[in-house]
C-alpha positions as MATLAB code, in Angstrom:
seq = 'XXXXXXXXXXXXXXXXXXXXXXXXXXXXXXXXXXXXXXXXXXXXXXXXXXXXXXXXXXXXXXXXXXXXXXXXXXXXXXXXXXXXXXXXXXXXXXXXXXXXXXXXXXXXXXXXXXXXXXXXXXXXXXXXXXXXXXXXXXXXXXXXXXXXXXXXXXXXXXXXXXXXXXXXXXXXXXXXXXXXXXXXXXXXXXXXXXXXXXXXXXXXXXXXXXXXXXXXXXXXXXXXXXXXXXXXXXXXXXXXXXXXXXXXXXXXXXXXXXXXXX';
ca = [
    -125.997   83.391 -139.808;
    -125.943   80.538 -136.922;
    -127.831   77.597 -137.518;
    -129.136   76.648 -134.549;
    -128.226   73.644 -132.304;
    -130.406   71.178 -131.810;
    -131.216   70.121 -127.886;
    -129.270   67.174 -126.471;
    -131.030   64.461 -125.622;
    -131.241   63.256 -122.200;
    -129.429   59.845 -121.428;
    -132.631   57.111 -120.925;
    -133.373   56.245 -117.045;
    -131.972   52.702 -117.615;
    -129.054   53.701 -118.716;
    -127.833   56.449 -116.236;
    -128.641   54.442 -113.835;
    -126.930   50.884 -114.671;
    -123.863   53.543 -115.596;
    -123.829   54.544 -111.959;
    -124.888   51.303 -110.509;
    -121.970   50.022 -111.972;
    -119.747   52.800 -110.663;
    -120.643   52.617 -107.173;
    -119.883   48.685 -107.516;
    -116.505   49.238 -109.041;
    -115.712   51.395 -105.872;
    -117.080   48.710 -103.572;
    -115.218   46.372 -104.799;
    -112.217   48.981 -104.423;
    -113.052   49.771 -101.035;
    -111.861   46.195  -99.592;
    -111.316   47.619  -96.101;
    -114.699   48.836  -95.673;
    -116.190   45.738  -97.088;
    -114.689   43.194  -94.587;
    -115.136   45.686  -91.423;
    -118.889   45.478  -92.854;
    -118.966   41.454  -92.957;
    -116.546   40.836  -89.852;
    -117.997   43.558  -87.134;
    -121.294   41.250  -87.059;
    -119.865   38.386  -87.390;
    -117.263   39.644  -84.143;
    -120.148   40.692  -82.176;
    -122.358   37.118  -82.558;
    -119.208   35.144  -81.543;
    -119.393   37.674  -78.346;
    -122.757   37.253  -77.554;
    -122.812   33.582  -78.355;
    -119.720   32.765  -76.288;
    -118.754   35.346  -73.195;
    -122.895   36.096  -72.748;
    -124.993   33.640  -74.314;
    -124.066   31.361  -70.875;
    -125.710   34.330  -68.818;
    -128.210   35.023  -71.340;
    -129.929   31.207  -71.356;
    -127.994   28.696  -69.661;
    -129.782   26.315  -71.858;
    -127.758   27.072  -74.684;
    -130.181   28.570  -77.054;
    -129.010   32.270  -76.847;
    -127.481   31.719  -80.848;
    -130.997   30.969  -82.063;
    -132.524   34.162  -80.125;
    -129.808   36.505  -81.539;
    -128.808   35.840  -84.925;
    -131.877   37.767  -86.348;
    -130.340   40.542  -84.485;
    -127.042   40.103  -85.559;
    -128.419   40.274  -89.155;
    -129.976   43.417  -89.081;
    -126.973   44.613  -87.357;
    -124.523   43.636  -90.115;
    -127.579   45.101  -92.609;
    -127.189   48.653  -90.746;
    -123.604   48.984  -90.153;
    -123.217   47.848  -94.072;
    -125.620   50.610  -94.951;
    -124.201   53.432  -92.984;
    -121.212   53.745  -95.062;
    -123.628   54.634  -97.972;
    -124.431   58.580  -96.061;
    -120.040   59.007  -95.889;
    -119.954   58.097  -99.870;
    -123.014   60.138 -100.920;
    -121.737   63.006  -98.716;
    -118.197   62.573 -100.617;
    -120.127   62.681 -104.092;
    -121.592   65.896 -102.827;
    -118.399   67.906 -101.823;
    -115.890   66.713 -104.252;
    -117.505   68.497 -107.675;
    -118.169   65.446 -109.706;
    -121.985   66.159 -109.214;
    -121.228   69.576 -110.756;
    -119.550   67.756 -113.722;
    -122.416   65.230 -113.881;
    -124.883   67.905 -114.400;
    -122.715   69.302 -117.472;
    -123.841   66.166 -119.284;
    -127.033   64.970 -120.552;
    -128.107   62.297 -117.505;
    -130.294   62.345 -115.035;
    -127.477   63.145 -112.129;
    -130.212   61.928 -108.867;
    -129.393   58.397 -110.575;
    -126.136   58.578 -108.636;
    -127.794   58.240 -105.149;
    -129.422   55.163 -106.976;
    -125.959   53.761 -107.595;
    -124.869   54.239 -104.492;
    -128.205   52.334 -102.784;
    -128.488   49.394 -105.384;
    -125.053   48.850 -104.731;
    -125.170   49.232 -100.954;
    -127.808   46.860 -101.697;
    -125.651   44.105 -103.285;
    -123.129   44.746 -100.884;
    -125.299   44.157  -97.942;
    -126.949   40.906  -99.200;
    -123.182   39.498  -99.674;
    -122.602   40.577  -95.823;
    -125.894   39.147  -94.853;
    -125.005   35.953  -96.416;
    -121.901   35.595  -94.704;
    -123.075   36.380  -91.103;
    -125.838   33.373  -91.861;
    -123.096   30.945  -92.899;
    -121.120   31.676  -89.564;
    -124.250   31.485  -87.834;
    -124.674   27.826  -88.695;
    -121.422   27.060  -88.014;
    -121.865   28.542  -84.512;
    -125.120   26.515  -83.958;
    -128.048   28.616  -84.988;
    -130.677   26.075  -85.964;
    -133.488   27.920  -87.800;
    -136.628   25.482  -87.850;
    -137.738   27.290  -91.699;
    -138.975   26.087  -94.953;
    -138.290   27.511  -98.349;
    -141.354   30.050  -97.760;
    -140.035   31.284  -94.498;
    -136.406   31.610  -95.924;
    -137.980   33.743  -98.496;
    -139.995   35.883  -96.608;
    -136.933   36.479  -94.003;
    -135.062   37.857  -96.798;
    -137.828   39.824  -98.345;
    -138.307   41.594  -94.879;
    -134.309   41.936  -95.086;
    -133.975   43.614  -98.390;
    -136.823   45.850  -97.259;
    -135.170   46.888  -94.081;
    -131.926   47.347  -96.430;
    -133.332   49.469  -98.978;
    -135.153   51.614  -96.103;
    -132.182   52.403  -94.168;
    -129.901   52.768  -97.169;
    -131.925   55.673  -98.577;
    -131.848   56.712  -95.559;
    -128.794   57.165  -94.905;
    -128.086   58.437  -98.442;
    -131.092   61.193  -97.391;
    -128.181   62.385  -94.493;
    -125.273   61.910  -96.368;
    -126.904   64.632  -98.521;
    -127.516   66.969  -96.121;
    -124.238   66.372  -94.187;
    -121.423   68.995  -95.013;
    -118.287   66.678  -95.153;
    -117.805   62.860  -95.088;
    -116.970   62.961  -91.776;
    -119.936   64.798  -90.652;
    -122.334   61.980  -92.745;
    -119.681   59.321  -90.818;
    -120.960   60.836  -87.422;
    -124.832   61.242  -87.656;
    -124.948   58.311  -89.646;
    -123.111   56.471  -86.546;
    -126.179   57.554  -84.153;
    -128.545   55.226  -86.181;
    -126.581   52.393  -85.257;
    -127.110   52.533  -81.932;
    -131.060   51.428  -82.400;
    -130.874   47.602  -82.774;
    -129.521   47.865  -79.054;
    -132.265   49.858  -78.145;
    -134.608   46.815  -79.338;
    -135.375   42.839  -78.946;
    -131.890   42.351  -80.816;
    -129.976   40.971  -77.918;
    -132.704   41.141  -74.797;
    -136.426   40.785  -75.177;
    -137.865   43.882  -74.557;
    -140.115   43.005  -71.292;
    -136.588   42.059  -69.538;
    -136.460   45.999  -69.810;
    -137.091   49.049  -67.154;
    -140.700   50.455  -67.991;
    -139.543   53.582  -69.803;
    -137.113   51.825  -72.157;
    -139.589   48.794  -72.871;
    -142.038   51.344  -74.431;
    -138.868   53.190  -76.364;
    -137.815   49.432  -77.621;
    -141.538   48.282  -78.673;
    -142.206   51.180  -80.783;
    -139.052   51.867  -82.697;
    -138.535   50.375  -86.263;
    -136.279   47.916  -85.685;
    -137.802   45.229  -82.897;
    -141.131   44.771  -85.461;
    -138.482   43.945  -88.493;
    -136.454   41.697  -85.844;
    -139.664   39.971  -84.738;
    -140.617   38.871  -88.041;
    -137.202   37.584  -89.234;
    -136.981   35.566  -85.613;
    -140.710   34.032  -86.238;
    -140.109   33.104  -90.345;
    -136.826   31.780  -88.983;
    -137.463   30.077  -85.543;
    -141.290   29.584  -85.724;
    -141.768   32.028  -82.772;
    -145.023   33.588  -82.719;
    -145.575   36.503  -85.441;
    -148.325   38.592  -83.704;
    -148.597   41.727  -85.996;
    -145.358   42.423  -86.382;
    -144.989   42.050  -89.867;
    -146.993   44.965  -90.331;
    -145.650   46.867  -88.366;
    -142.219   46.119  -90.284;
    -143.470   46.920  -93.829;
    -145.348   49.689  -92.524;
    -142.017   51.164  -90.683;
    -139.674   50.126  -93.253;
    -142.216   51.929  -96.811;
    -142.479   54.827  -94.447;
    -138.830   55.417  -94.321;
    -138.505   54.666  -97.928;
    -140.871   57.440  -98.666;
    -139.384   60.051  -96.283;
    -136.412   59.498  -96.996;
    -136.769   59.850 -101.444;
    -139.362   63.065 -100.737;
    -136.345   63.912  -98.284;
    -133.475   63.114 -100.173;
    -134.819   64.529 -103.550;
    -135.817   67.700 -102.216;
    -131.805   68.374 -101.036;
    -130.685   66.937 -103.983;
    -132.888   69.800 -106.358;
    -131.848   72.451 -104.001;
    -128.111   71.820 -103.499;
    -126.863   70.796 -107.119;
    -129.720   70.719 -109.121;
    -131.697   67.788 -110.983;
    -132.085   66.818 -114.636;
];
């Protein structure tokens, strides 16, 4: 006669996910190539604007203050788009068929992969600041404002992150993820990033106003230049939650249906 096996316990929340948290840091780490294209890109394209067309841009010098909330969004975005190629890879390569063999909650690996595109991002973020200064950006911001421009930052981090972990699980290949990902990147041009938006054909100026990323620009440029604030930082929580929430109901639901969820 068997005697019956008793059911294995599933692994607690906390711990599946500081397990995977941990793993998708050890491969950041790892990844050393991606890392510094991540922190140099932005910090390439200020020193362009600042020095070939910031002359052009304001003759009066100031261009550096005017872009470097641009810039840091930017670096946020490009940093977060490599988080769709290394869900996508997750997805193709089996190990999320091997994860669900064991008793943890295998969605916590998308959570890896966004805390620690995350930490990754705020390192990046950091970086592109410190060159800033050295360039001559001369934010006029207390403590508060400091803090609220990187509360609005994280936000717009987390937001896009799972966002781009949402297509990296519906992309077939890591290339594929690489390329659709790529198309989001092309929105902080399309925005107050470089140009204010009234310097813009009709058409485009109503494109640029009423895409996520000029209200989350607007903010960080009035916490960290004193510029006025309007509503935008409404609109930039309110974008920023929304995409959140599309992208986990979005995410989750391609997760469950192409490998299955504890």
């Amino acid at each position: 006669m068997m005697t019956p096996t008793a059911p294995t316990k599933t692994t607690s929340f906390s711990v599946t996910s500081s397990v995977f948290i941990g793993r998708s840091i050890r491969h950041s780490l790892r990844n050393t190539e991606a890392l510094t294209m991540a922190i140099m890109l932005p910090v390439m394209l200020m020193l362009l604007f600042t020095y070939v067309f910031g002359g052009a841009l304001d003759p009066n010098g100031d261009y550096v203050n005017y872009v470097v909330p641009g810039i840091i969004l930017l670096c946020a975005g490009y940093g977060a788009s490599s988080t769709a190629v290394d869900v996508a890879d997750d997805m193709t390569n089996g190990i999320i068929d091997r994860f669900r063999t064991m008793p943890i909650r295998s969605m916590n690996v998308i959570t890896g992969h966004v805390v620690a595109s995350l930490a990754r991002n705020l390192v990046a973020t950091g970086v592109v600041i410190g060159v800033a200064l050295l360039v001559g950006f001369r934010p006029h911001a207390g403590f508060v404002e400091w803090l609220g421009a990187f509360g609005v930052i994280i936000l717009f981090i987390l937001a896009f992150t799972w966002l781009y972990a949402a297509i990296g699980l519906v992309a077939g290949s890591p290339s594929a993820a690489s390329g659709y990902g790529f198309a989001l990147l092309f929105l902080p041009y399309l925005s107050s990033a470089f140009v204010p938006t009234n310097t813009m054909p009709v058409w485009l100026r109503g494109v640029a106003n009423n895409q996520p990323i000029t209200p989350v620009i607007e903010t960080i440029r009035a916490l960290l230049t004193d510029t006025p604030m309007h509503n935008h930082v409404w609109w930039a929580m309110g974008w920023c939650l929304l995409i959140i929430l599309g992208a986990l109901i979005w995410g989750t639901l391609v997760f469950r249906s192409k490998a299955g969820q504890r």
